[in-house]
MIRO-603205 format. One record per residue (C-alpha): x, z, y; residue number from 1. Coordinates in steps of 0.001 Angstrom, whole numbers, plus 500000, padded with zeros to 6 digits. Layout:
<rec east="X" up="Z" north="Y" resi="NUM"/>
...
END
This chain:
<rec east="518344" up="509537" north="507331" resi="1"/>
<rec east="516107" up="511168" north="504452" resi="2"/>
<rec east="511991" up="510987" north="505112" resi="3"/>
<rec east="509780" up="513435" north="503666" resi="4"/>
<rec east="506040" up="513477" north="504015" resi="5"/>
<rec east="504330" up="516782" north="505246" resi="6"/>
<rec east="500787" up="516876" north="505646" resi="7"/>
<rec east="499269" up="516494" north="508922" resi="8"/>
<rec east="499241" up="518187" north="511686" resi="9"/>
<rec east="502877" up="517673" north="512332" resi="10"/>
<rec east="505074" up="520980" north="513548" resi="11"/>
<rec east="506343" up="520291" north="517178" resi="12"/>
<rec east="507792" up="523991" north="516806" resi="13"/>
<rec east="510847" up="525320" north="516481" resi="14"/>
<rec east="511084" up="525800" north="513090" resi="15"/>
<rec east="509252" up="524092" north="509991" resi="16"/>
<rec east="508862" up="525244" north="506073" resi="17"/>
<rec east="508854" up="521710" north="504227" resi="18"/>
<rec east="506118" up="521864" north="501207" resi="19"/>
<rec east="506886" up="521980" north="498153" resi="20"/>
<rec east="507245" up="518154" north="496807" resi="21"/>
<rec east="509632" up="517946" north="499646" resi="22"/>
<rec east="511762" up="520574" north="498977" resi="23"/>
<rec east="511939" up="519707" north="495723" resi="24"/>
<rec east="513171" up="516552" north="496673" resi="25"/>
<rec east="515499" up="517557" north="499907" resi="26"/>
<rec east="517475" up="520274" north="497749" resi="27"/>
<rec east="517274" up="518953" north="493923" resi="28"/>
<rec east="517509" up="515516" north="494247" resi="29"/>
<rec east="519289" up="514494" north="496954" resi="30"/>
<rec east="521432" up="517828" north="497349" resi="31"/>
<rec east="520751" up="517611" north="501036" resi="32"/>
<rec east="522899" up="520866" north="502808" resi="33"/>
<rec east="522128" up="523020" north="506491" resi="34"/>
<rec east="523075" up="520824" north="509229" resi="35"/>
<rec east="521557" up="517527" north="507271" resi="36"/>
<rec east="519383" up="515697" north="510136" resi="37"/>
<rec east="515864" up="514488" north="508471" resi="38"/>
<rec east="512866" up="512813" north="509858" resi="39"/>
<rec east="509263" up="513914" north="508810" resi="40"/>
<rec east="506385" up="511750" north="509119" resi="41"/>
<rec east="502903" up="512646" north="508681" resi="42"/>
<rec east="501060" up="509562" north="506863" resi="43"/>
<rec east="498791" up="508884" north="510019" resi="44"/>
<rec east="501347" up="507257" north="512695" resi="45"/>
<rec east="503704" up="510261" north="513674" resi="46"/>
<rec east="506949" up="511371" north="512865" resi="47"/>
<rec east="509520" up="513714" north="514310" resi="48"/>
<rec east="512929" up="514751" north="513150" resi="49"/>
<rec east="515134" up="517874" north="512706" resi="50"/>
<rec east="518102" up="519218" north="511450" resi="51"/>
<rec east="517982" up="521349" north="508211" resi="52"/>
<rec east="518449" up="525105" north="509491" resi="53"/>
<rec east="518223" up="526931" north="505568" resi="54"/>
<rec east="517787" up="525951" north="502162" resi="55"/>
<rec east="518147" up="527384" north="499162" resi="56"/>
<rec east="515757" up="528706" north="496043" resi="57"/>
<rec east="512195" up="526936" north="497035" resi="58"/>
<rec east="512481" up="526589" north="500965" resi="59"/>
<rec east="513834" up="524395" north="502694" resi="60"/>
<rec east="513411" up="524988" north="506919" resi="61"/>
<rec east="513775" up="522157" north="509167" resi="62"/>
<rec east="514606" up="523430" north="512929" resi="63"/>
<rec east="515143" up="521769" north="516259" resi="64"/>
<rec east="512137" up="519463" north="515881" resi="65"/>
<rec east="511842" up="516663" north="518555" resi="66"/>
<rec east="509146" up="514238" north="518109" resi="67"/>
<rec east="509029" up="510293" north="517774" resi="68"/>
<rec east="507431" up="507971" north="518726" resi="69"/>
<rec east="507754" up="504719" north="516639" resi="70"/>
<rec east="505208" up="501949" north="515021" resi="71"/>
<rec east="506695" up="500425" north="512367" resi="72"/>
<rec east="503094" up="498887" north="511108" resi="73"/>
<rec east="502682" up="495267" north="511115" resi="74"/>
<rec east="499763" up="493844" north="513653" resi="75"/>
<rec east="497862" up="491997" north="511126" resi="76"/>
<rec east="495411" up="494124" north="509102" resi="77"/>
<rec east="495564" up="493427" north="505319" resi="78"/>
<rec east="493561" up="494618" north="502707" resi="79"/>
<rec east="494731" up="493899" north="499149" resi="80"/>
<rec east="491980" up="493606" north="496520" resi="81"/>
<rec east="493943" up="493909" north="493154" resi="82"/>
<rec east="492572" up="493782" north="489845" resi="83"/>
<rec east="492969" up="496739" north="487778" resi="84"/>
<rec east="496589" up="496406" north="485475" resi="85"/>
<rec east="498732" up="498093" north="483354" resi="86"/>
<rec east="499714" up="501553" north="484834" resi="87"/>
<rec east="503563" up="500338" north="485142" resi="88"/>
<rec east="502040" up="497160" north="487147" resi="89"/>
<rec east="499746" up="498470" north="488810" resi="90"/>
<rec east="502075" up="501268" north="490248" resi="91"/>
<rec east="505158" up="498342" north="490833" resi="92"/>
<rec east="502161" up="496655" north="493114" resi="93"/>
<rec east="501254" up="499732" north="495080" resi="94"/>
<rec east="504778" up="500498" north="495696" resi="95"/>
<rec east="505602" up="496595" north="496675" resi="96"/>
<rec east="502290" up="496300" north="498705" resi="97"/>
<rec east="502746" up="499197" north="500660" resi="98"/>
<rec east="506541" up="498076" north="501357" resi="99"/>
<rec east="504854" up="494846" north="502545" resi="100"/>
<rec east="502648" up="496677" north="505318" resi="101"/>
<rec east="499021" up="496536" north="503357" resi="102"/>
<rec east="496711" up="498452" north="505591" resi="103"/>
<rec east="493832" up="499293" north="502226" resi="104"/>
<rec east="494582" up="498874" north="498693" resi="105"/>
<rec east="490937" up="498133" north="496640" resi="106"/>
<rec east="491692" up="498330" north="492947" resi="107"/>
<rec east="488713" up="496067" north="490809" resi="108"/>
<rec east="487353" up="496517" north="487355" resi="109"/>
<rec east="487369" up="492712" north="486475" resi="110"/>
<rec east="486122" up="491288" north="483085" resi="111"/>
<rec east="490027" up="491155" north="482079" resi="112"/>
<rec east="491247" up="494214" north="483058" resi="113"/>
<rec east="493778" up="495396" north="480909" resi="114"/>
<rec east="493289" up="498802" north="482182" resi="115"/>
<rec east="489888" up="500884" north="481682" resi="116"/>
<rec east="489328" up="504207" north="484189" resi="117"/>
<rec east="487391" up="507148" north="483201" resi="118"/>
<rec east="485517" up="509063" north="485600" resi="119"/>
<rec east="488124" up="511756" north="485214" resi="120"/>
<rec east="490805" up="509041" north="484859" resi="121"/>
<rec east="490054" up="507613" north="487736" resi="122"/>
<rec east="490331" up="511291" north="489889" resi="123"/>
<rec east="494167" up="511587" north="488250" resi="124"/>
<rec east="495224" up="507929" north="488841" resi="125"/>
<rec east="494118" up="507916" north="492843" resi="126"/>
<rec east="496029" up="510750" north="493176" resi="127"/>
<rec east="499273" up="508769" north="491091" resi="128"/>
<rec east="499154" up="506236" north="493580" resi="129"/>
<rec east="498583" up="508369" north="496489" resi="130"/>
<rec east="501987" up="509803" north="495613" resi="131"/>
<rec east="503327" up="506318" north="495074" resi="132"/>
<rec east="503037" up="505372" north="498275" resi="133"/>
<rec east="504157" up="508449" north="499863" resi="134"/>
<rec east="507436" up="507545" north="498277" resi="135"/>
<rec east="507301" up="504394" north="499083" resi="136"/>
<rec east="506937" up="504881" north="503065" resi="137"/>
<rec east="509602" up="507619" north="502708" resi="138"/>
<rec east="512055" up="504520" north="501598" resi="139"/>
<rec east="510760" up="501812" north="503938" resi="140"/>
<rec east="510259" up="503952" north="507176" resi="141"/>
<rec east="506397" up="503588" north="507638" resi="142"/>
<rec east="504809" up="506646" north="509027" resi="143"/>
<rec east="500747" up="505378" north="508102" resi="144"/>
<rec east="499950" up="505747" north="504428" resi="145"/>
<rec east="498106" up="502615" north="503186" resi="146"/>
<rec east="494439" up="503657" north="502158" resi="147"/>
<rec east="494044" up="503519" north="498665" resi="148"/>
<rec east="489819" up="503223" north="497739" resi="149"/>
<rec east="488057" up="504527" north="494414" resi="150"/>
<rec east="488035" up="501833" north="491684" resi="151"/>
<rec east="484539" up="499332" north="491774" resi="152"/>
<rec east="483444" up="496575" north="490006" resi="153"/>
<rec east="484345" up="493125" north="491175" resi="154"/>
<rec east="480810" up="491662" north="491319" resi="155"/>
<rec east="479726" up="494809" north="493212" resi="156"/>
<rec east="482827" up="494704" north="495652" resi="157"/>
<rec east="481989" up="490993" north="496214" resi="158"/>
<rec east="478270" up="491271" north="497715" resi="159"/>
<rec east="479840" up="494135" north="499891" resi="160"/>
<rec east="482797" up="491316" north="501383" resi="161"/>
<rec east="479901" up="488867" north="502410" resi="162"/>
<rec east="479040" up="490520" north="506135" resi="163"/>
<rec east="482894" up="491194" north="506559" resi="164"/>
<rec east="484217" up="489359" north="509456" resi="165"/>
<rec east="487387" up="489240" north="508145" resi="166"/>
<rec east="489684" up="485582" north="506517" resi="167"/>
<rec east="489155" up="485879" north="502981" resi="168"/>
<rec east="491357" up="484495" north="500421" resi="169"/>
<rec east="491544" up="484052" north="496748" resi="170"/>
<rec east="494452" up="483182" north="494743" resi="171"/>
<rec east="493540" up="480805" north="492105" resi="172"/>
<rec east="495839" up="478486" north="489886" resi="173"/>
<rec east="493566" up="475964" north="490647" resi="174"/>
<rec east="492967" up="476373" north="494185" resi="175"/>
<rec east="492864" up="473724" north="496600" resi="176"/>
<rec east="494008" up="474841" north="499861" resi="177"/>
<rec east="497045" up="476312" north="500923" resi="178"/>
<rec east="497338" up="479570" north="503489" resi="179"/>
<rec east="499497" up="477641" north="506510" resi="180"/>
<rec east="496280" up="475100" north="506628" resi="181"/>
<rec east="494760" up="478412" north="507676" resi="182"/>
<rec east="493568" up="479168" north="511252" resi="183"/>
<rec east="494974" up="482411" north="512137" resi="184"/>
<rec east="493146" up="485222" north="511524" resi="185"/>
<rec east="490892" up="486860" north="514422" resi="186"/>
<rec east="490103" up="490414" north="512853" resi="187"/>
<rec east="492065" up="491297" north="509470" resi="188"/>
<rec east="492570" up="489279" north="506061" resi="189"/>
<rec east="491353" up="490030" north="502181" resi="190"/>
<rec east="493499" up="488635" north="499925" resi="191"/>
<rec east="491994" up="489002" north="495704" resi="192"/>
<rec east="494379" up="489100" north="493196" resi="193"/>
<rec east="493142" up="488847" north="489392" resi="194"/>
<rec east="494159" up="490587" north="486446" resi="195"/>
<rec east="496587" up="489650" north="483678" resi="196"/>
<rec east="494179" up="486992" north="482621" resi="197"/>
<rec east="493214" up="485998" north="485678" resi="198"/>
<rec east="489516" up="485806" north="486611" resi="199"/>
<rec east="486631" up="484480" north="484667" resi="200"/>
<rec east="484811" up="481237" north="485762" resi="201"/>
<rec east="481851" up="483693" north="487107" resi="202"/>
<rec east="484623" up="485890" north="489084" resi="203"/>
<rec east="486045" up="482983" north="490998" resi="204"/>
<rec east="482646" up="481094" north="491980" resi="205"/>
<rec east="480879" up="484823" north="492715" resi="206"/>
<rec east="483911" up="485129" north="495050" resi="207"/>
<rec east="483548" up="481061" north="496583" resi="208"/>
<rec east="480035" up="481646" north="497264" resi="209"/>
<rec east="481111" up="485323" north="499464" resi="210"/>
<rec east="483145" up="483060" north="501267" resi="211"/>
<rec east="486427" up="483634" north="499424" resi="212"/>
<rec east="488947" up="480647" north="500256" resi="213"/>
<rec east="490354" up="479349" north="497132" resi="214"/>
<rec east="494963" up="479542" north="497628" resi="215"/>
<rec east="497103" up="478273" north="495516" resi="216"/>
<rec east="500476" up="479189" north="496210" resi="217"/>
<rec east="502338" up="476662" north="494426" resi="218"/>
<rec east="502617" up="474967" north="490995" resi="219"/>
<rec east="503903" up="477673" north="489066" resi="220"/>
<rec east="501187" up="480229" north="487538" resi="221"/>
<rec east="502388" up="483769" north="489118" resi="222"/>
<rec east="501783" up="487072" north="487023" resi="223"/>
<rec east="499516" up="489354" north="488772" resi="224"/>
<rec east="502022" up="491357" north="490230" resi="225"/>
<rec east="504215" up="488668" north="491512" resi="226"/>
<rec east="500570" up="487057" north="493091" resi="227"/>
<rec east="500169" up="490292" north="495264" resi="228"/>
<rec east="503899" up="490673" north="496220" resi="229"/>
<rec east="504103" up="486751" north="497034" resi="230"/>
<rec east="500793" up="486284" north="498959" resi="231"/>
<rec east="501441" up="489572" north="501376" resi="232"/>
<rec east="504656" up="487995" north="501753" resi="233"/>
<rec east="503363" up="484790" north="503193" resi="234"/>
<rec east="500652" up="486911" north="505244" resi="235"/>
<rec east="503283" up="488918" north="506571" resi="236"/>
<rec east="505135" up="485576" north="507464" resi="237"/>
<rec east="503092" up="483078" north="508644" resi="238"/>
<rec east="500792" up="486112" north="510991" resi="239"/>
<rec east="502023" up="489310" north="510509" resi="240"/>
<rec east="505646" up="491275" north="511370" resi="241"/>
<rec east="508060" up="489116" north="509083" resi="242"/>
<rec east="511044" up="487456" north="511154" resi="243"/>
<rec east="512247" up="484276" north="509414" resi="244"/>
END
């Protein structure tokens, strides 16, 4: 059944105007016709569905709305810390990451960041990812956007982690530990991913001494994007949602 994200609140009415990304996509992309069913979700847990009652020119109006209620959100609370990457990169791990059940998503400015962030950048690029998420919840079937935070510096990020009462990890080529040696988390888990060129020496031991624990997640080196995708993974699998 198509999803399309609407803005919260939610109509439990009788009939709904979809905005305007939506219709966009209902009527010009996937050439969706009256009598279509659909489900709407609102980014913040709900979702209802309805049956498409008109569409044509740049409305589409969803009727005979009945509410929900589903949780499709994993019970372990994950917040990926991923070093800033190329756009196409950084966009593939948004899109995986959210797919994966990420609660937060904190991009870092690390000393090998490929990408750099303007001010004004930075404004246009939150909003980018925003929107890649939407889509990507619209394909999995999540109904809670993952929260996507403002760009900081890694050092500065770091010193904020230390009173967090949450399992930290760190995924370093040279790690020592693996994550099933782990005790199970008791609140949520951070999980830092480096850039391209992975972290400088003063990155990794700023991290060790916040109480970062050092993974390695096997004895291949993983590219950035494969280290976020494969680490959620095993967090998903060894305490999250993931049925092996």
């Amino acid at each position: 059944m198509p999803r399309f994200y609407c803005p919260p609140p939610l109509p439990f009415d009788d009939r709904f105007d979809l905005p305007p990304d939506a219709v966009h996509h209902a009527a010009r992309v996937l050439r969706l016709r009256e009598g279509d069913r659909v489900e709407i979700f609102d980014g913040i847990g709900n979702e209802c569905h309805g049956v498409i009652a008109e569409i044509g020119g740049k409305r589409v109006v969803v009727g005979e709305i009945t509410a929900s209620n589903v949780d499709r959100e994993s019970p372990l609370r994950v917040l990926l810390a991923q070093a800033l990457s190329s756009s196409e990169k950084m966009d593939w791990v948004i899109q995986k990451a959210t797919e994966l059940g990420v609660t937060e998503i904190q991009p870092l400015n690390t000393e090998r960041s490929v990408a750099r962030l303007s001010v004004e950048r930075t404004a246009k690029r939150l909003e980018h990812w925003r929107q890649v998420a939407i889509s990507a919840c619209e394909q999995c079937g999540r109904n809670r956007l993952p929260e996507i935070h403002t760009p900081l510096d890694i050092m500065a990020w770091l010193q904020q982690m230390r009173a967090t009462s949450d399992s930290k990890f760190i995924l370093l080529p040279e790690g020592a530990a693996s994550l099933h040696a782990q005790a199970k988390p008791q609140d949520g888990v951070v999980l830092l991913i480096g850039a391209e060129g992975g972290f400088t020496g003063a990155e990794s031991d700023s991290a060790l001494r916040c109480g970062f624990t050092p993974i390695r997640m096997g004895a291949r080196v993983l590219r950035t994007e494969t280290a976020a995708v494969v680490g959620l993974a095993a967090l998903q699998t060894l305490w999250g949602d993931f049925n092996l």
